[in-house]
C-alpha positions as CSV (number, residue, x, y, z in Angstrom):
1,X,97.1,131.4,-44.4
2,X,97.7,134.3,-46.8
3,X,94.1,135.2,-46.5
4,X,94.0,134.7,-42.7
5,X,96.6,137.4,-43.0
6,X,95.0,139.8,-45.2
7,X,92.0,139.2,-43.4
8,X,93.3,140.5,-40.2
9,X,95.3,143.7,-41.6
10,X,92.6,144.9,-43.5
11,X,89.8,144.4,-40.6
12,X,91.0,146.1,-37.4
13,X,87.4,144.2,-35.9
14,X,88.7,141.0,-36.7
15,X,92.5,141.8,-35.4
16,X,91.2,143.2,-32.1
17,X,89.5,139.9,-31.7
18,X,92.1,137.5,-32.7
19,X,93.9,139.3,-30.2
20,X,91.8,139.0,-27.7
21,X,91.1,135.4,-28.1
22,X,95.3,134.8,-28.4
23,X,95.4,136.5,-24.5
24,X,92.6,134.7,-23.2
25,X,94.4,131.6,-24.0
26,X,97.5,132.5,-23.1
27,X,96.7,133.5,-19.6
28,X,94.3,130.1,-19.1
29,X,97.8,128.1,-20.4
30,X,100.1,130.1,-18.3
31,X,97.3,129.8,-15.2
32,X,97.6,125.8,-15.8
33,X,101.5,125.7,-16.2
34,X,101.0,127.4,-12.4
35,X,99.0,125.3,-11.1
36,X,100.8,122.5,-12.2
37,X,104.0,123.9,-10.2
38,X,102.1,124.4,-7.6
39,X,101.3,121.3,-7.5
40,X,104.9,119.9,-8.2
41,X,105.9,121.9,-5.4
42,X,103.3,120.9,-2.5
43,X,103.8,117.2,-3.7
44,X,108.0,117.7,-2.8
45,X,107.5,119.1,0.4
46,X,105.0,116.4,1.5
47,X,107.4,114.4,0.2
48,X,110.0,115.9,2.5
49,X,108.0,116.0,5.6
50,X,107.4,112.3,4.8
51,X,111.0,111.3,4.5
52,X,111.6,113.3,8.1
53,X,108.5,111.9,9.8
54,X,109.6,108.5,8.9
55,X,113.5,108.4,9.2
56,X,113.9,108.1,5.8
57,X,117.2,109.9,4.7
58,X,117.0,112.4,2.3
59,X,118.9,112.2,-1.2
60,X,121.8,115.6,-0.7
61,X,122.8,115.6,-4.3
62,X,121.5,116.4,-7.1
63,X,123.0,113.0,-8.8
64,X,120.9,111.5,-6.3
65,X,117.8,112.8,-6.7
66,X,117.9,112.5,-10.8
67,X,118.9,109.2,-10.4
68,X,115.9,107.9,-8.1
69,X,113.7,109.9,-10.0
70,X,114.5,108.6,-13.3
71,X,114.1,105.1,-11.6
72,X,110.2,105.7,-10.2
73,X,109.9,106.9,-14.0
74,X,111.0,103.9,-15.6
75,X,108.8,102.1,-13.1
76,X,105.8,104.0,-14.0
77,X,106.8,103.5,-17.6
78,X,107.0,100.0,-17.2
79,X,104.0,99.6,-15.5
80,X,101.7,101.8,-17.1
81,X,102.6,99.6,-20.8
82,X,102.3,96.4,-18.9
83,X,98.7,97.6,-17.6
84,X,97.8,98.8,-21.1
85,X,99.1,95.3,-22.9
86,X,96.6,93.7,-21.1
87,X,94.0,96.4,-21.4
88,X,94.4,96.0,-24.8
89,X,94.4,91.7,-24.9
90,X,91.3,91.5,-22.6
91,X,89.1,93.5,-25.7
92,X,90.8,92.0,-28.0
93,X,89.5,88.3,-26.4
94,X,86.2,89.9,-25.9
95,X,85.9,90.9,-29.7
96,X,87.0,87.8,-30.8
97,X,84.5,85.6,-28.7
């Protein structure tokens, strides 16, 4: 790391392009981080207009909301192990055989 280090301050070549290779990636991570809001954010209003389209009341508070959203979570959770437990026991049968 120390050499890293000296290698940078005494090459202002090498500094300009760590550099420019640090911003690069910074803006592609910040460009997914938007993306993935913006996402997030179509995904809750179709969720919205869904709820209204279909009667559906919509959770007011906030207690609410974390609480049926923790739930789909724990269903995910619970489903997504279940589906890899047997992922994992169908190759393990087909190894053994």
């Amino acid at each position: 790391m120390d050499n890293l280090v000296d290698l940078l301050s005494q090459n202002p070549t090498y500094l300009i392009v760590a550099v420019v290779f640090s911003v690069i990636i910074l803006f592609s991570v910040a460009k997914k981080l938007l993306k993935i809001a913006l996402i997030a954010g179509s995904v809750f209003v179709l969720w919205i207009a869904y709820s209204v389209w279909t009667g559906q009341e919509i959770s007011k508070t906030q207690e609410e909301l974390k609480k049926a959203g923790i739930e789909k979570v724990e269903e995910l959770k619970k489903s997504a192990i279940e589906k890899v437990q047997k992922k994992t026991e169908e190759e393990l049968v087909k190894k053994i055989k």
